[in-house]
Backbone as ProteinMPNN parsed JSONL, in Angstrom:
{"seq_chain_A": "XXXXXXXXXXXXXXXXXXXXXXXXXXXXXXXXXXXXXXXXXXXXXXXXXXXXXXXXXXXXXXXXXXXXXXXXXXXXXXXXXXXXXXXXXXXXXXXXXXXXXXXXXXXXXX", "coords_chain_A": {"N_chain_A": [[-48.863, -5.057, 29.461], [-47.656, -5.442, 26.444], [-44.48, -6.41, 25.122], [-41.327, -6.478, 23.289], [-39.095, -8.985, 23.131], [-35.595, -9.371, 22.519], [-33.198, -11.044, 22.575], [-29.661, -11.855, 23.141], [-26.688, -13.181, 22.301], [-23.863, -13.919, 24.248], [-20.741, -14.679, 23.958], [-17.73, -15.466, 25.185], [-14.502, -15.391, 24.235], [-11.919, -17.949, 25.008], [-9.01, -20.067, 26.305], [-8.339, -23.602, 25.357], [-6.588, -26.095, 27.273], [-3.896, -28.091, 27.329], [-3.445, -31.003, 28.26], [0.265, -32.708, 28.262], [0.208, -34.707, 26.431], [-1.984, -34.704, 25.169], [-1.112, -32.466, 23.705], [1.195, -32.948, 22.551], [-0.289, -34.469, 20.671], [-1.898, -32.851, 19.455], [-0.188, -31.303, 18.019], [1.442, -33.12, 15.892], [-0.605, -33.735, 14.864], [-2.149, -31.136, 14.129], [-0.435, -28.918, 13.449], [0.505, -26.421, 15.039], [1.259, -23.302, 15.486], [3.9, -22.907, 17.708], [4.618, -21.404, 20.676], [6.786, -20.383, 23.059], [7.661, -18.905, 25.942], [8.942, -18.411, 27.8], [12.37, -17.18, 29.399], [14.894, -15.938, 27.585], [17.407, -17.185, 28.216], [16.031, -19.775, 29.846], [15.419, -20.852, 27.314], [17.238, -21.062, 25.39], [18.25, -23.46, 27.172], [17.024, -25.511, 26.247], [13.81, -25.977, 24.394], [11.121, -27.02, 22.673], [10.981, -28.445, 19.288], [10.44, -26.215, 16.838], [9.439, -24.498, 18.114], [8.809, -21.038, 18.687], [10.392, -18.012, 20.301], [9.042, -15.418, 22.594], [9.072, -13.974, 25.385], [7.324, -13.896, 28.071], [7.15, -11.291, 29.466], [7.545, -9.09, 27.262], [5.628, -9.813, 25.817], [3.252, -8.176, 25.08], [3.877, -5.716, 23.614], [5.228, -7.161, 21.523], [3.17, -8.203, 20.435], [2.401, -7.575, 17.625], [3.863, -8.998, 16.086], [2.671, -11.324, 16.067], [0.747, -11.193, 14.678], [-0.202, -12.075, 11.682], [-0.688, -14.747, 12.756], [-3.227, -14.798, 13.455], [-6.04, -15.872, 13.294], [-4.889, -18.653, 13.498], [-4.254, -22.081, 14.889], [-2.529, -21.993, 18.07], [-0.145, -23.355, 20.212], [0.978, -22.375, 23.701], [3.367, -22.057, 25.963], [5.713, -22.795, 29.108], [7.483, -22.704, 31.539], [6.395, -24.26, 33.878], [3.521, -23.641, 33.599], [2.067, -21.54, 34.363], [3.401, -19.303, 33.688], [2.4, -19.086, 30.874], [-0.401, -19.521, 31.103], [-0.84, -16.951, 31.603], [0.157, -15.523, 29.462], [-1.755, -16.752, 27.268], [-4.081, -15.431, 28.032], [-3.309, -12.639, 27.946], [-3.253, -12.797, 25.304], [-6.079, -13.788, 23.87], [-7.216, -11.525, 25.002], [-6.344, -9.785, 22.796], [-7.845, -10.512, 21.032], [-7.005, -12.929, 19.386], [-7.501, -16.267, 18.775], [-8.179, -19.159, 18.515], [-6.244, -20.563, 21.377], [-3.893, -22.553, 22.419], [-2.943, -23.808, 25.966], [-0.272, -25.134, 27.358], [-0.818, -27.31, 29.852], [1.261, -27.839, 32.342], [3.467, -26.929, 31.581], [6.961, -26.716, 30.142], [8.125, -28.835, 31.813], [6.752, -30.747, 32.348], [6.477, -32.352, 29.995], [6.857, -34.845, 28.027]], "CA_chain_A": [[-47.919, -4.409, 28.596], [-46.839, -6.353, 25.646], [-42.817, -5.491, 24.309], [-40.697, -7.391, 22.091], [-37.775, -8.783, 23.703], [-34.219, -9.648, 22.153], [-31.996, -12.093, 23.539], [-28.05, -11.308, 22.962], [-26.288, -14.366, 22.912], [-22.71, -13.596, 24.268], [-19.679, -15.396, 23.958], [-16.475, -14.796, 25.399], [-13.474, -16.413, 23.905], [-11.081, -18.689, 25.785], [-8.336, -20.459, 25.908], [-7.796, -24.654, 26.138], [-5.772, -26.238, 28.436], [-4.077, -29.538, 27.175], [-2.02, -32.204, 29.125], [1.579, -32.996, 27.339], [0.364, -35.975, 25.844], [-2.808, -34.223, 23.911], [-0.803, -31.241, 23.098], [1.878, -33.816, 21.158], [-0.603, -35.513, 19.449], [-2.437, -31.962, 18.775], [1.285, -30.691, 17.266], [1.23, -33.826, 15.01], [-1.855, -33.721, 14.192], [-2.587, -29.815, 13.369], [0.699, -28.172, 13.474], [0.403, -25.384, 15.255], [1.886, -22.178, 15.907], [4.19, -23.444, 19.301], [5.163, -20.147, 21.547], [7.136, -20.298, 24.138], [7.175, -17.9, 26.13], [10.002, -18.213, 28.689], [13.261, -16.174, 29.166], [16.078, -16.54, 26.771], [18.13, -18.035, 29.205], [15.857, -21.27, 29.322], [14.951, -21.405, 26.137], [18.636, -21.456, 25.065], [18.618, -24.371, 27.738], [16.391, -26.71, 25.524], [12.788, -25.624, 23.779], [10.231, -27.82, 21.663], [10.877, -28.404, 18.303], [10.417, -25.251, 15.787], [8.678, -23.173, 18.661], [9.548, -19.183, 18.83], [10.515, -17.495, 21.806], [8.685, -14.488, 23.105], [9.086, -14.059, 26.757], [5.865, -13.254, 28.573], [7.346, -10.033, 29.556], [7.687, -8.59, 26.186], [4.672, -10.006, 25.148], [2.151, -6.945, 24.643], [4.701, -5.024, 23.353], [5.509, -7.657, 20.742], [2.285, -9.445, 20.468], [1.843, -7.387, 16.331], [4.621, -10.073, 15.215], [1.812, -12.792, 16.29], [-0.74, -10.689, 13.806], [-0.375, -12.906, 10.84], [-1.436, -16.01, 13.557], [-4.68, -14.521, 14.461], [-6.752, -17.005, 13.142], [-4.55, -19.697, 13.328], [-3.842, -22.621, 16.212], [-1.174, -21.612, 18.87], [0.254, -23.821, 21.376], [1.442, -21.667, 24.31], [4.065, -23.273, 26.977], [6.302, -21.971, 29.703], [8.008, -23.937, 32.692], [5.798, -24.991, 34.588], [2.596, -23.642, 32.931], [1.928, -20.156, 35.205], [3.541, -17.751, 32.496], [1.756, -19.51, 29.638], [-1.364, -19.353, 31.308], [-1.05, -15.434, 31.424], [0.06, -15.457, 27.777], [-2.987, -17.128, 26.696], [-4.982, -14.719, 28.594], [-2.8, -11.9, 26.141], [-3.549, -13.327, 23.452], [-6.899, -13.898, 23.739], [-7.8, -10.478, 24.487], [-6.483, -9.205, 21.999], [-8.558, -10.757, 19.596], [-6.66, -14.379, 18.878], [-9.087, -17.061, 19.335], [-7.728, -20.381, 18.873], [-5.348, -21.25, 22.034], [-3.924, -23.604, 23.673], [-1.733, -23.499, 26.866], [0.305, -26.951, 27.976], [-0.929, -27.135, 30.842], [2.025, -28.101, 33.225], [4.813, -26.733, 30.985], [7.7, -27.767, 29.561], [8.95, -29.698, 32.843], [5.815, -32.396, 31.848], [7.095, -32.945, 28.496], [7.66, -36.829, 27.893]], "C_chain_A": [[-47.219, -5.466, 27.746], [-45.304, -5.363, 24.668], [-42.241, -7.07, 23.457], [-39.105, -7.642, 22.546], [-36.805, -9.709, 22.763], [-33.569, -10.037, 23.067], [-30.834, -11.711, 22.513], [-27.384, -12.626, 23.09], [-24.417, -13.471, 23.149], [-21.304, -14.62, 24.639], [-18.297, -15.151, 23.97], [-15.55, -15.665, 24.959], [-12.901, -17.01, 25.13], [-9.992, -19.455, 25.293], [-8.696, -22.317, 26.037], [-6.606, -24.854, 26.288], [-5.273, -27.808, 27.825], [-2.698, -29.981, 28.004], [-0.748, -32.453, 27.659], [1.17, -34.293, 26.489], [-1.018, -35.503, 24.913], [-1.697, -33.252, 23.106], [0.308, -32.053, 22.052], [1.143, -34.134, 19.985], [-1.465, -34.323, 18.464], [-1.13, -31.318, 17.599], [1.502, -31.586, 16.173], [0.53, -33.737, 14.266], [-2.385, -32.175, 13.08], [-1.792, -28.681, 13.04], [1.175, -26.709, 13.437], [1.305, -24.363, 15.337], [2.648, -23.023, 17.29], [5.201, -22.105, 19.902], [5.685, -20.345, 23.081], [7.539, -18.454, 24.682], [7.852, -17.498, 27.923], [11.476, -17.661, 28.733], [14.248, -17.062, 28.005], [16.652, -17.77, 27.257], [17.472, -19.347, 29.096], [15.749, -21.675, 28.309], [16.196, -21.944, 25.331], [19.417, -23.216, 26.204], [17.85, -25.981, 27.048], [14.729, -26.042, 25.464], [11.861, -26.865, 22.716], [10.362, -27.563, 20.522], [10.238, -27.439, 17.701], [9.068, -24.459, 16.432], [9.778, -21.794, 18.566], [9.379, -18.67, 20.474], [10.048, -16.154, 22.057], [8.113, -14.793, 24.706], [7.8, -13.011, 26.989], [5.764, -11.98, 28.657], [7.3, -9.121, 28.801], [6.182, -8.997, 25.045], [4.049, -8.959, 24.093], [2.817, -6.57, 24.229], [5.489, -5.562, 21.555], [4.368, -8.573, 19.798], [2.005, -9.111, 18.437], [3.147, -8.717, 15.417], [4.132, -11.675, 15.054], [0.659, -12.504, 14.834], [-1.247, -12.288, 12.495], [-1.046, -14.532, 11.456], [-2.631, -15.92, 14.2], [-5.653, -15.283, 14.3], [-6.103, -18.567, 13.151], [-3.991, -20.417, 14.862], [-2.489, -21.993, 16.489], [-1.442, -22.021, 20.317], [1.385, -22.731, 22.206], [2.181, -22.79, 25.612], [5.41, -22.04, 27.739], [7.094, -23.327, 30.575], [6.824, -25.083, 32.948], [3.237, -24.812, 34.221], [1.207, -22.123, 33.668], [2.096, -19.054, 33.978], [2.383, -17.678, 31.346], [0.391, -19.119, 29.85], [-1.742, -17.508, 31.363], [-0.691, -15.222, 29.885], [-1.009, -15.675, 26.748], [-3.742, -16.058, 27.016], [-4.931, -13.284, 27.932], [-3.831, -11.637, 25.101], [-4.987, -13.432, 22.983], [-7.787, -12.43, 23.503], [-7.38, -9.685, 23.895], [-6.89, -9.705, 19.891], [-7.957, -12.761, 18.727], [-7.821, -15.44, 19.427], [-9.102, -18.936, 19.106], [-5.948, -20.606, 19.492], [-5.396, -21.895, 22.778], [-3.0, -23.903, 24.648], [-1.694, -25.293, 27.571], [0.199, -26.52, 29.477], [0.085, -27.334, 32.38], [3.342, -27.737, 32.744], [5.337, -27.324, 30.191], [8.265, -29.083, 30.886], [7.659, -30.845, 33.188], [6.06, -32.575, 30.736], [7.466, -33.978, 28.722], [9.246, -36.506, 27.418]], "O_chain_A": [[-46.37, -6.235, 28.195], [-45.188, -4.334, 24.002], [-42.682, -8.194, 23.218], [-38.167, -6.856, 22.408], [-37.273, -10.747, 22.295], [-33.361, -9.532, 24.171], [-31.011, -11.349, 21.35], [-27.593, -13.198, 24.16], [-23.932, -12.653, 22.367], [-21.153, -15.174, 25.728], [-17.687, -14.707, 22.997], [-15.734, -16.836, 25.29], [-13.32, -16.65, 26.229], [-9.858, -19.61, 24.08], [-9.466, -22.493, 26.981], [-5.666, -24.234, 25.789], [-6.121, -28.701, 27.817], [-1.57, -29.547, 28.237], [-0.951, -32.366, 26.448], [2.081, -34.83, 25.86], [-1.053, -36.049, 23.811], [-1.533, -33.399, 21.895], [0.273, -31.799, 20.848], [1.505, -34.145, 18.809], [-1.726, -34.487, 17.272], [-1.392, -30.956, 16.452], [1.83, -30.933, 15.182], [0.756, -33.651, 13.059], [-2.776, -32.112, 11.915], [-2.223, -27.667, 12.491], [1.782, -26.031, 12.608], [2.45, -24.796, 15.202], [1.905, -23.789, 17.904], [6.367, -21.941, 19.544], [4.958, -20.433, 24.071], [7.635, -17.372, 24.104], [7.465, -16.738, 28.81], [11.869, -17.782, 27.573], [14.313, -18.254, 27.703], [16.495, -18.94, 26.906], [18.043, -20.18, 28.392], [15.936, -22.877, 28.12], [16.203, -23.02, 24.734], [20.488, -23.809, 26.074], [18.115, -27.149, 27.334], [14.354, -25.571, 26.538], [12.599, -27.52, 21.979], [9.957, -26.437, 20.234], [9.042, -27.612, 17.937], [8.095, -23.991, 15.84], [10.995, -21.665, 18.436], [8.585, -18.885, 21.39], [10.914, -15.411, 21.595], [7.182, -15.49, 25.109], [7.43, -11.958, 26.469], [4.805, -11.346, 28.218], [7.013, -8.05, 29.337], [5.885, -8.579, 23.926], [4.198, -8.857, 22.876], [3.103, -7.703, 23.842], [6.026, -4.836, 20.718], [4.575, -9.327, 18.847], [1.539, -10.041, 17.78], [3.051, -9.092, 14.248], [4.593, -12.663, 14.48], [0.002, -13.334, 14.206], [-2.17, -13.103, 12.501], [-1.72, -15.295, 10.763], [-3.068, -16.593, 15.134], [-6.312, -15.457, 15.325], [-6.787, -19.54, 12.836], [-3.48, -19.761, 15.77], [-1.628, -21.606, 15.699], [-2.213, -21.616, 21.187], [2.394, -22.299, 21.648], [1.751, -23.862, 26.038], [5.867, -20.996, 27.272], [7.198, -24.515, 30.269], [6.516, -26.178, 32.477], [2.244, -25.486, 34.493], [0.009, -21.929, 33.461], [1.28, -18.268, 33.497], [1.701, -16.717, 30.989], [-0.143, -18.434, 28.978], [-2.856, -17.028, 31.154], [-1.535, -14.647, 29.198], [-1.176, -15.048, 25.702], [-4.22, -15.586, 25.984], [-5.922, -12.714, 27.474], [-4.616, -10.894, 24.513], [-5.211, -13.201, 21.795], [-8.56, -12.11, 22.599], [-7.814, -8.565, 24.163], [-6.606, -9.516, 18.707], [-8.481, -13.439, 17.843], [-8.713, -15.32, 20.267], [-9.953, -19.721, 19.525], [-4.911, -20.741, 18.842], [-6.249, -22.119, 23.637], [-1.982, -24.374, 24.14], [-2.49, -26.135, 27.988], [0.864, -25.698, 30.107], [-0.404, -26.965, 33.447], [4.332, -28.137, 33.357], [4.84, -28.218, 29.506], [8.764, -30.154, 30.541], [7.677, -31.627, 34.139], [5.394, -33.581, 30.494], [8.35, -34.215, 29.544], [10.037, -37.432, 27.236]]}, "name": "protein", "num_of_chains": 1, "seq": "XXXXXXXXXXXXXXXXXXXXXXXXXXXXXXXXXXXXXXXXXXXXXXXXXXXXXXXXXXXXXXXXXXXXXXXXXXXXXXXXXXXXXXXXXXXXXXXXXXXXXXXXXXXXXX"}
């Protein structure tokens, strides 16, 4: 029996993951979107230079004020790098496709 087979290539997006000392030199370098993404409360306790605050919780709910960043880099960051990592995960499925979550937070920040 001869058939005609089709291969599918499939590719699932993702996020990367960078240490505090890429993700600086990536923020220098390509000057991304930077989302934090921890409660008021800390963020009002000190935040990264000319990031926006949307708390994880409110995410989905808020994520159409990201729309205009759908093609564009976005550094994602939280404490310790738990929230962020679910933010990315967000973000991704709903269609964003370049992120990148600091991998240990803000509490590895130089």
């Amino acid at each position: 029996m001869k058939g005609k087979i089709t291969v599918i290539e499939y590719h699932q997006a993702s996020y990367k993951t960078l240490s505090s000392k890429d993700a600086d030199g990536y923020i220098k370098t390509y000057k991304p979107l930077i989302l934090d993404v921890r409660t008021q409360k800390e963020y009002a306790k000190g935040h990264l230079e000319n990031s926006i605050l949307i708390p994880v919780q409110e995410l989905q709910k808020r994520i159409h004020e990201l729309d205009v960043y759908k093609n564009n880099a976005i550094l994602i960051y939280c404490a310790s790098g738990n929230r962020s990592t679910v933010a990315s995960k967000i973000l991704i499925d709903s269609g964003f496709n370049k992120i990148f979550n600091l991998k240990y937070g803000i509490l590895d920040w130089k």
